[in-house]
N, CA, C and O atoms as a printed pandas DataFrame, in Angstrom:
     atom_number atom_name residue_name chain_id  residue_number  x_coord  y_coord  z_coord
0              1         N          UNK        A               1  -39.833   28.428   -0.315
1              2        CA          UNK        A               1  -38.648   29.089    0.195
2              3         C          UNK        A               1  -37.412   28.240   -0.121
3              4         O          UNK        A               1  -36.369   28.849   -0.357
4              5         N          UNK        A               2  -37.413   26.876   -0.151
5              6        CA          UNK        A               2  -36.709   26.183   -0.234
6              7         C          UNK        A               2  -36.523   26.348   -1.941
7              8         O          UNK        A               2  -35.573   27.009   -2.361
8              9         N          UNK        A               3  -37.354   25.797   -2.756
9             10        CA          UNK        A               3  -36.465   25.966   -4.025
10            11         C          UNK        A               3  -36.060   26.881   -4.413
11            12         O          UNK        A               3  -35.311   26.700   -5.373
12            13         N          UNK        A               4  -36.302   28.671   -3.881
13            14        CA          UNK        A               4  -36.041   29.723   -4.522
14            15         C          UNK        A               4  -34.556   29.559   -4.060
15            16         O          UNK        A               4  -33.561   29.588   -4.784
16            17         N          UNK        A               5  -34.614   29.364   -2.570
17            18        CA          UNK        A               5  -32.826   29.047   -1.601
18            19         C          UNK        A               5  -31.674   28.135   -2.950
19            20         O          UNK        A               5  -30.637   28.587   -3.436
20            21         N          UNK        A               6  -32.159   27.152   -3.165
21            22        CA          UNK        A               6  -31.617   26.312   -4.003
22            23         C          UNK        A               6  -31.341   27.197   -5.605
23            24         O          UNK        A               6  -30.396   27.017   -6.373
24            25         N          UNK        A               7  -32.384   28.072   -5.751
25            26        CA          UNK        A               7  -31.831   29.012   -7.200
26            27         C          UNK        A               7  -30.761   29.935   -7.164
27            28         O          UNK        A               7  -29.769   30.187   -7.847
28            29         N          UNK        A               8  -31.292   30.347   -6.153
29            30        CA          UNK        A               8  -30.009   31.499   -5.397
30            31         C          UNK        A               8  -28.546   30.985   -5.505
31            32         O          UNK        A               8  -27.488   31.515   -5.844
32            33         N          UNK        A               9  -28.912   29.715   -5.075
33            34        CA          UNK        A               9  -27.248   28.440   -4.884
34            35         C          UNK        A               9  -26.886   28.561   -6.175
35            36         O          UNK        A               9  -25.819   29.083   -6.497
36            37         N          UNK        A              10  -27.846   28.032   -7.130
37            38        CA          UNK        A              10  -27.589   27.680   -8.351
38            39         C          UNK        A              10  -27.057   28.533   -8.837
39            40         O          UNK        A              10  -25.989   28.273   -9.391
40            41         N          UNK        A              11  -27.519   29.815   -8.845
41            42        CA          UNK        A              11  -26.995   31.285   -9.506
42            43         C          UNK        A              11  -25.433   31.488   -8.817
43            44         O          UNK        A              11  -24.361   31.628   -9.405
44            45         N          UNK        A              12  -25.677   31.454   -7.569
45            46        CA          UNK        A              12  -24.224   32.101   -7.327
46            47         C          UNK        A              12  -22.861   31.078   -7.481
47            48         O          UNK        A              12  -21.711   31.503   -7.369
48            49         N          UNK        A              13  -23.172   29.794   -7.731
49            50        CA          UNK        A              13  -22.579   28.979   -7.807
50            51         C          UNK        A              13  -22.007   28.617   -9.464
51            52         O          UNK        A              13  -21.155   27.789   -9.786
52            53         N          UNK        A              14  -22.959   29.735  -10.526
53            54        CA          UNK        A              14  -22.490   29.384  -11.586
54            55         C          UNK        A              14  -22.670   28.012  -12.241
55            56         O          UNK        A              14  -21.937   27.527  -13.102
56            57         N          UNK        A              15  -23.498   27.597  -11.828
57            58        CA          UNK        A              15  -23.709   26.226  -12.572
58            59         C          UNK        A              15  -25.253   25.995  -12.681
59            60         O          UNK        A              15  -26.017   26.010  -11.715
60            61         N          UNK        A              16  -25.630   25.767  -14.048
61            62        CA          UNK        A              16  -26.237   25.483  -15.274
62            63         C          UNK        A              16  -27.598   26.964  -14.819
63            64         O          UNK        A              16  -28.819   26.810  -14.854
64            65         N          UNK        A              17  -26.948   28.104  -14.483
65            66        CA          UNK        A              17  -27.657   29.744  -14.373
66            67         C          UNK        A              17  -28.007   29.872  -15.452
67            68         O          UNK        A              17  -29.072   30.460  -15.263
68            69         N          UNK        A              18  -27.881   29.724  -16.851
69            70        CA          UNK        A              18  -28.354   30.414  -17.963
70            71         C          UNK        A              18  -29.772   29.730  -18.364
71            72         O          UNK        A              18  -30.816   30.345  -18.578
72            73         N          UNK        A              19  -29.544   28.037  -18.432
73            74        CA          UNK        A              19  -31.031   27.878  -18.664
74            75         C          UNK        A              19  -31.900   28.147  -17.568
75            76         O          UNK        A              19  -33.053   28.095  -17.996
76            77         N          UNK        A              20  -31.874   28.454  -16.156
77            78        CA          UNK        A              20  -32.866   29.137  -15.346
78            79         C          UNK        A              20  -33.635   30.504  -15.804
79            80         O          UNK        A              20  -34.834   30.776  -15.740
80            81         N          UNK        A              21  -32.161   31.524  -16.448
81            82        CA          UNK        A              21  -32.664   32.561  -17.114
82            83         C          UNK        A              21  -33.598   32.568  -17.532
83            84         O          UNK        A              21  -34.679   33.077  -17.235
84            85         N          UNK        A              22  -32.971   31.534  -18.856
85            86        CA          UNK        A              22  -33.589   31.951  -19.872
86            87         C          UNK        A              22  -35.385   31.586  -19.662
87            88         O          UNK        A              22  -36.262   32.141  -20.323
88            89         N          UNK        A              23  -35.612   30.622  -18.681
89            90        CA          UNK        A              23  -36.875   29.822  -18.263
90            91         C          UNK        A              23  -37.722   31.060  -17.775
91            92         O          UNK        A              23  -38.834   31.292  -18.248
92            93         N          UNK        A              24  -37.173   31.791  -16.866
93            94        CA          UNK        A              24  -37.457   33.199  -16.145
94            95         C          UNK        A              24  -38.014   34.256  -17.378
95            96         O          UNK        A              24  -39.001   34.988  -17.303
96            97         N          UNK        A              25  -37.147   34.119  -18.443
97            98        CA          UNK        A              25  -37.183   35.431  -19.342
98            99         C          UNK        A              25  -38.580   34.980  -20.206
99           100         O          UNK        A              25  -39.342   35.772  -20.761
100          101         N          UNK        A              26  -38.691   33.763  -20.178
101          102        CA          UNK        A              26  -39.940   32.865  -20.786
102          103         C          UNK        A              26  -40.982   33.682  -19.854
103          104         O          UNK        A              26  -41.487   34.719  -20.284
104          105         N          UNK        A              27  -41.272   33.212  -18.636
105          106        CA          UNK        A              27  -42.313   33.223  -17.695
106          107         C          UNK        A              27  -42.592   34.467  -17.719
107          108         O          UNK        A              27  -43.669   34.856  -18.171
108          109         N          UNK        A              28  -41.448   35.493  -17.125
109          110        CA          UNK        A              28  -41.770   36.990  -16.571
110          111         C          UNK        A              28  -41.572   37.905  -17.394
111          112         O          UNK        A              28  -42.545   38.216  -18.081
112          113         N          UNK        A              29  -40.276   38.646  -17.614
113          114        CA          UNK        A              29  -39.990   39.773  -18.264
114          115         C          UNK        A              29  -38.567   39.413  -18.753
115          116         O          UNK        A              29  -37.799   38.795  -18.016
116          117         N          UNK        A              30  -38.150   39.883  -20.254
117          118        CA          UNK        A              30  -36.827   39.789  -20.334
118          119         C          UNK        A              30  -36.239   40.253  -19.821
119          120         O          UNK        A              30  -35.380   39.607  -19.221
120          121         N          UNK        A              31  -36.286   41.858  -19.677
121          122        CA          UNK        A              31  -35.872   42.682  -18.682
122          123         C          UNK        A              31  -35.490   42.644  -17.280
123          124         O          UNK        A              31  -34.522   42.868  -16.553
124          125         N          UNK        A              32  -36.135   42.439  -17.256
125          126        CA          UNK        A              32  -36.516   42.308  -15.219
126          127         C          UNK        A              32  -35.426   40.885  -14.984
127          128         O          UNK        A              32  -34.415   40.864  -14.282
128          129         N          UNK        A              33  -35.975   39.804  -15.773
129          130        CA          UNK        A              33  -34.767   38.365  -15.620
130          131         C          UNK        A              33  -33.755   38.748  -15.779
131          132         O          UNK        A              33  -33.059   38.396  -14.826
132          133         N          UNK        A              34  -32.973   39.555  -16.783
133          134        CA          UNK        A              34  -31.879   40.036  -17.390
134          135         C          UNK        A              34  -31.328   40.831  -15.676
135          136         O          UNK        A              34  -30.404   40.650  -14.883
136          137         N          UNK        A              35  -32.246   41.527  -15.753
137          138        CA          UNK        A              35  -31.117   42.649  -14.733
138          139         C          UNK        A              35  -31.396   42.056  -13.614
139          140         O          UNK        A              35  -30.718   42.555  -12.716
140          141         N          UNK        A              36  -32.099   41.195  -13.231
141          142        CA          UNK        A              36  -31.676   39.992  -11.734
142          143         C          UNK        A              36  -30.971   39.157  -11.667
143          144         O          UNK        A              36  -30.455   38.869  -10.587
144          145         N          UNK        A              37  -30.757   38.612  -12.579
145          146        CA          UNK        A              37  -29.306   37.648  -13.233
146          147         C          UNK        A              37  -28.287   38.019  -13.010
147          148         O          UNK        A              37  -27.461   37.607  -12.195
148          149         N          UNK        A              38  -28.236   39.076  -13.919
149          150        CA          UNK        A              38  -26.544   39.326  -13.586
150          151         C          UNK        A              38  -26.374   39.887  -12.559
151          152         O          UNK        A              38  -25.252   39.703  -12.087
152          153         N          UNK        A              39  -27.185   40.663  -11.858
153          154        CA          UNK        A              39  -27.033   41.362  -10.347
154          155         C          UNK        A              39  -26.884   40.407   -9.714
155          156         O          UNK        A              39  -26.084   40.603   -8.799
156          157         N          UNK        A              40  -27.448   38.997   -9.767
157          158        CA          UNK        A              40  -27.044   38.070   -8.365
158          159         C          UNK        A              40  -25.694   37.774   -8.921
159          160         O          UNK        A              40  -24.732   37.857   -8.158
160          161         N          UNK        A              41  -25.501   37.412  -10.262
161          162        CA          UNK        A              41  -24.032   36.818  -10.223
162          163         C          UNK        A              41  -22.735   38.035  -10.164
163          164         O          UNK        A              41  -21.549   37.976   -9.839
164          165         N          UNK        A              42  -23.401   38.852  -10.526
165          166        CA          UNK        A              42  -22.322   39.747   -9.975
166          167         C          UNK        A              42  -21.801   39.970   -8.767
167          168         O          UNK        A              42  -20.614   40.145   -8.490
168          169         N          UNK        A              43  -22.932   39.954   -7.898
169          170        CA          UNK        A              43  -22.612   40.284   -6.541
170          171         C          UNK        A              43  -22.812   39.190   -5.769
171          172         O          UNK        A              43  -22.470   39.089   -4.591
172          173         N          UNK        A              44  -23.529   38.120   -6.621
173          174        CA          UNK        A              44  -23.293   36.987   -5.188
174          175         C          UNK        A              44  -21.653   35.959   -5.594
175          176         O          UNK        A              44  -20.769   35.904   -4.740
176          177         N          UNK        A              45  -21.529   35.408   -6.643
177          178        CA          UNK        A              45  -20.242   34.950   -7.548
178          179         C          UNK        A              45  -19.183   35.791   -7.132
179          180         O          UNK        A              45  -18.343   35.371   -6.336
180          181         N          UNK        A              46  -19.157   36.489   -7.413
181          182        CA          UNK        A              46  -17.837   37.547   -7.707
182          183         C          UNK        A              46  -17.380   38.193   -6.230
183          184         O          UNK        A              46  -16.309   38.775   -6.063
184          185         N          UNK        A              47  -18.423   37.978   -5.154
185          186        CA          UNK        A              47  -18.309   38.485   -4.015
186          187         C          UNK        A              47  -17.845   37.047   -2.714
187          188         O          UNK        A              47  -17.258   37.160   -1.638
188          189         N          UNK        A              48  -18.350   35.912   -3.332
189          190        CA          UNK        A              48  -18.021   34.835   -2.921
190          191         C          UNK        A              48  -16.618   34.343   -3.168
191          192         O          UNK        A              48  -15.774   33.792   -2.462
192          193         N          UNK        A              49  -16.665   34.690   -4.267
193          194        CA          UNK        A              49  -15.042   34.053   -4.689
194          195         C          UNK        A              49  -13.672   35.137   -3.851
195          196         O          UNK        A              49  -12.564   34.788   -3.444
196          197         N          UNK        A              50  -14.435   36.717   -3.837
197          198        CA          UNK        A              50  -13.219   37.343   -3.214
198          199         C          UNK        A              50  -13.100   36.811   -1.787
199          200         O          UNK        A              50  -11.997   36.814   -1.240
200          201         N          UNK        A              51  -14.175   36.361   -1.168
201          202        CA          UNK        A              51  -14.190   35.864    0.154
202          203         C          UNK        A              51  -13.598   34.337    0.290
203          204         O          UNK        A              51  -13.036   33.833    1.262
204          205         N          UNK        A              52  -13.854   33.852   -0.786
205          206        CA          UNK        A              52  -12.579   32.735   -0.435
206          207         C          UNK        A              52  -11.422   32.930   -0.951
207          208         O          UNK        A              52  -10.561   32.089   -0.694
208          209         N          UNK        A              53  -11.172   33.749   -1.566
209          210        CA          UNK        A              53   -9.884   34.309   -1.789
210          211         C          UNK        A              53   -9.226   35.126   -0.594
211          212         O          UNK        A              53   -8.022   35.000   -0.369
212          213         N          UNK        A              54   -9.885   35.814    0.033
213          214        CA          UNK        A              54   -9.401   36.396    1.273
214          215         C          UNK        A              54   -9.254   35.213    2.291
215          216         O          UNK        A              54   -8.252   35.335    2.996
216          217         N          UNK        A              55   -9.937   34.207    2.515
217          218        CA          UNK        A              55   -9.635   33.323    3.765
218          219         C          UNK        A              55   -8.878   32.514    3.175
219          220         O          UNK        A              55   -8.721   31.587    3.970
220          221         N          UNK        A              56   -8.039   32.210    1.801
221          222        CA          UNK        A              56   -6.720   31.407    1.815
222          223         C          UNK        A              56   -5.568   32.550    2.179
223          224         O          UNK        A              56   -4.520   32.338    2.789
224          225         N          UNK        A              57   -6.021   33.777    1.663
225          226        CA          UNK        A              57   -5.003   34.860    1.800
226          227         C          UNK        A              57   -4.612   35.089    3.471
227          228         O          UNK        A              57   -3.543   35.555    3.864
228          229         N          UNK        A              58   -5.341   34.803    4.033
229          230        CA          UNK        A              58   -4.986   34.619    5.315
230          231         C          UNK        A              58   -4.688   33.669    6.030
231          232         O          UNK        A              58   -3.859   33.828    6.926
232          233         N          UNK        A              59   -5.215   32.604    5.836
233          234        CA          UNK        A              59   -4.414   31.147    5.921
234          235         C          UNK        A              59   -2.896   31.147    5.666
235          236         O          UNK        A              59   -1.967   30.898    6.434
236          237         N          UNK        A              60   -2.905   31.415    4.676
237          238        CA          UNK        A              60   -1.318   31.650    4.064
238          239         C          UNK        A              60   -0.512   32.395    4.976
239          240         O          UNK        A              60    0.580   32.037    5.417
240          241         N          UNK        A              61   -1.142   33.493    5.240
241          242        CA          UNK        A              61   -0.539   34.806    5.952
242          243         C          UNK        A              61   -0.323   34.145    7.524
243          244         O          UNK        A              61    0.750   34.036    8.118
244          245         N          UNK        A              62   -0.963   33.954    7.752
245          246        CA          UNK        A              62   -0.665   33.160    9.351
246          247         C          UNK        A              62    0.231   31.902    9.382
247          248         O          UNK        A              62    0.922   31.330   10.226
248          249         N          UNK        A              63   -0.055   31.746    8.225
249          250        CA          UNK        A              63    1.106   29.977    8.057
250          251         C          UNK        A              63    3.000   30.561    8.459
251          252         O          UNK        A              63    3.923   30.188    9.183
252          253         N          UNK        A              64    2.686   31.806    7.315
253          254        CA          UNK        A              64    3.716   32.557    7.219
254          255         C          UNK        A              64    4.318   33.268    8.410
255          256         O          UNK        A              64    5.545   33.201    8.483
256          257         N          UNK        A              65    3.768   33.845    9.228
257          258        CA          UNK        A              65    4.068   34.618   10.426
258          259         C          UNK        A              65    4.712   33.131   11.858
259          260         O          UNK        A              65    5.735   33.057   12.538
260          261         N          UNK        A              66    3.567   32.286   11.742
261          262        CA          UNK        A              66    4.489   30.987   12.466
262          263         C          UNK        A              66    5.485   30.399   11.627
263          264         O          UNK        A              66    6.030   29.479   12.236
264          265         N          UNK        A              67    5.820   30.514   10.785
265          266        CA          UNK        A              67    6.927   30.069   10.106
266          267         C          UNK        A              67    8.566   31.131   10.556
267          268         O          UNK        A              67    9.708   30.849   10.921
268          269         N          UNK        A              68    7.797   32.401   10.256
269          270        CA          UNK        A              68    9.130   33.561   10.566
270          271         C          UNK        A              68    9.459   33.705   12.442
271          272         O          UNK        A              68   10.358   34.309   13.027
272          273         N          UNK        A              69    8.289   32.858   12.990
273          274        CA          UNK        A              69    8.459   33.195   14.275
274          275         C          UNK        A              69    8.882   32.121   15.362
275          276         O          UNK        A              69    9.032   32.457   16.536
């Protein structure tokens, strides 16, 4: 459970994801690796980053409102 936790990291974190792939596409299916890949980084990456993009966007936004007030 623990190293799959740590792949998951690895994947959504964007760092060194492709040779895991490609290790995956070795073992299992190209297919199947292919379209789990980019589904985690699509939605775990791309969904992470809007979420820290939303909590500076609000940081900001509150900085701003005690500033005007």
């Amino acid at each position: 459970v623990l190293s799959s936790a740590v792949t998951i990291f690895q994947v959504i974190t964007l760092e060194g994801w492709s040779s895991l792939m490609y290790s995956y596409q070795d073992t299992v299916s190209y297919a199947t690796s292919s379209i789990f890949f980019v589904a985690v980084v699509i939605i775990g990456a791309f969904t992470t980053l809007n979420l820290v993009l939303a909590a500076i966007m609000h940081s900001y936004l509150e900085q701003d409102n005690k500033r005007k007030a």
